[in-house]
N, C-alpha and C positions, 0 to 999 in steps of 0.2 A: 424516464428510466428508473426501474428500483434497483439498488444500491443495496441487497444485504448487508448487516453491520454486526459485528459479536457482541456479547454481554460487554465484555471492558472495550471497543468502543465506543458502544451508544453511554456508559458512566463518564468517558474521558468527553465527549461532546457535551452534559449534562453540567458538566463541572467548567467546559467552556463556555456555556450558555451567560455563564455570571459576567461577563468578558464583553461577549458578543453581542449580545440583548436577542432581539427579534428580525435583525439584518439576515441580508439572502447569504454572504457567506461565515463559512466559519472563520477563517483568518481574510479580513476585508483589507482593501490597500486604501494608499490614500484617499483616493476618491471610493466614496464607501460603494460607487456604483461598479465596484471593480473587486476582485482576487486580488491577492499576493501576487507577486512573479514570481516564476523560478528562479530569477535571481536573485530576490528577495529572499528566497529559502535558501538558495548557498549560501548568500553573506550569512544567513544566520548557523550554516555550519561550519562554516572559517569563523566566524567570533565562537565556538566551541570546539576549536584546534584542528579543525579536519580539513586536508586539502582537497580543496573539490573539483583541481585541473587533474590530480594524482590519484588520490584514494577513494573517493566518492563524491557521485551529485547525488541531490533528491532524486532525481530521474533514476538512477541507479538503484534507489531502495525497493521499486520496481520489478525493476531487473531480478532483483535479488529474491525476490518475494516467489516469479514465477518461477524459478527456478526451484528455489525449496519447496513447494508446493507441489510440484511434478515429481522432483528428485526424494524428496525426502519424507513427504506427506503422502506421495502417490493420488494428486488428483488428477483427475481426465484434464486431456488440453483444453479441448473446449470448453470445458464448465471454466478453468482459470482465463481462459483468452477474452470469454464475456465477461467476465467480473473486470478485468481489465481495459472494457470496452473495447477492444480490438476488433474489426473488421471480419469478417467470414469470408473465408476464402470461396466457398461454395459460389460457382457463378449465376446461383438462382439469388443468392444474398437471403434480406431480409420478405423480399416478395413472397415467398409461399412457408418460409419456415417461419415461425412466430413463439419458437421457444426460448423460454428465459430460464430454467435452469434456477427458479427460485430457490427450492428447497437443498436440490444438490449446494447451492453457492452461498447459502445459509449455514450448513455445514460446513462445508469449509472456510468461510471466514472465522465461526466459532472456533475449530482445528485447528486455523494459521495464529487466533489470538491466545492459543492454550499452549501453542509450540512457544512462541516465543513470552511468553511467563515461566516456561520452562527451562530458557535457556537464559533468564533472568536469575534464579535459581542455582543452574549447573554452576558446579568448581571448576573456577576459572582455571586453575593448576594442568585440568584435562583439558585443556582446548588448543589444539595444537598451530600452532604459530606459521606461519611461509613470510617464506621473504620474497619482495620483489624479484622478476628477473630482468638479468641486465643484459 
């Protein structure tokens, strides 16, 4: 499968490379024949304050992503559903359709990596707050 990837980050994997060397992943788990677990990436967002039974999992940044991407980026579902790898609902599937959406999903990775350097950026003063509801 190809994987579009934006300017910053094919730079953030480049600068991981130093890290990583020439192993199959990017973040390798113990057994170097292995990924990370998700749980591995929670604990690593609780040792940086964030509750991940409450406020967020990895799985959620996900979440988050399609959603701004539809809502606030205005991309077609389906070009975000493949970049997602999600499943085709089409009951023909993958058998007669063999579109990948490169260029469109090029684009918008580029678009999702400029939105949030942008919001890297914005005055945090404007950013309106919610509370839980109870």
């Amino acid at each position: 499968m190809i994987v579009p990837l934006s300017r910053q980050a094919v730079e953030i994997l480049r600068d991981l490379h130093i890290l990583t060397g020439a192993g199959n992943f990017v973040f390798p788990g113990l057994r170097k024949d292995r990924a990370i677990s998700v749980g591995t990436l929670n604990r690593a967002m609780q040792s940086m304050g964030y509750n991940t039974q409450e406020e967020i999992t990895t799985h959620g940044f996900r979440a988050m992503a399609r959603t701004l991407l539809r809502e606030k980026l205005r991309f077609d579902s389906e070009i975000i559903e493949f970049q997602l790898s999600h499943t085709t609902k089409n009951p023909l599937g993958m058998a007669y359709d063999r579109a990948q959406f490169i260029d469109d999903r090029r684009h918008m990775m580029q678009a999702w990596s400029d939105y949030l350097d942008e919001l890297k950026k914005a005055d945090i003063s404007k950013v309106v707050s919610f509370q839980k509801a109870i």
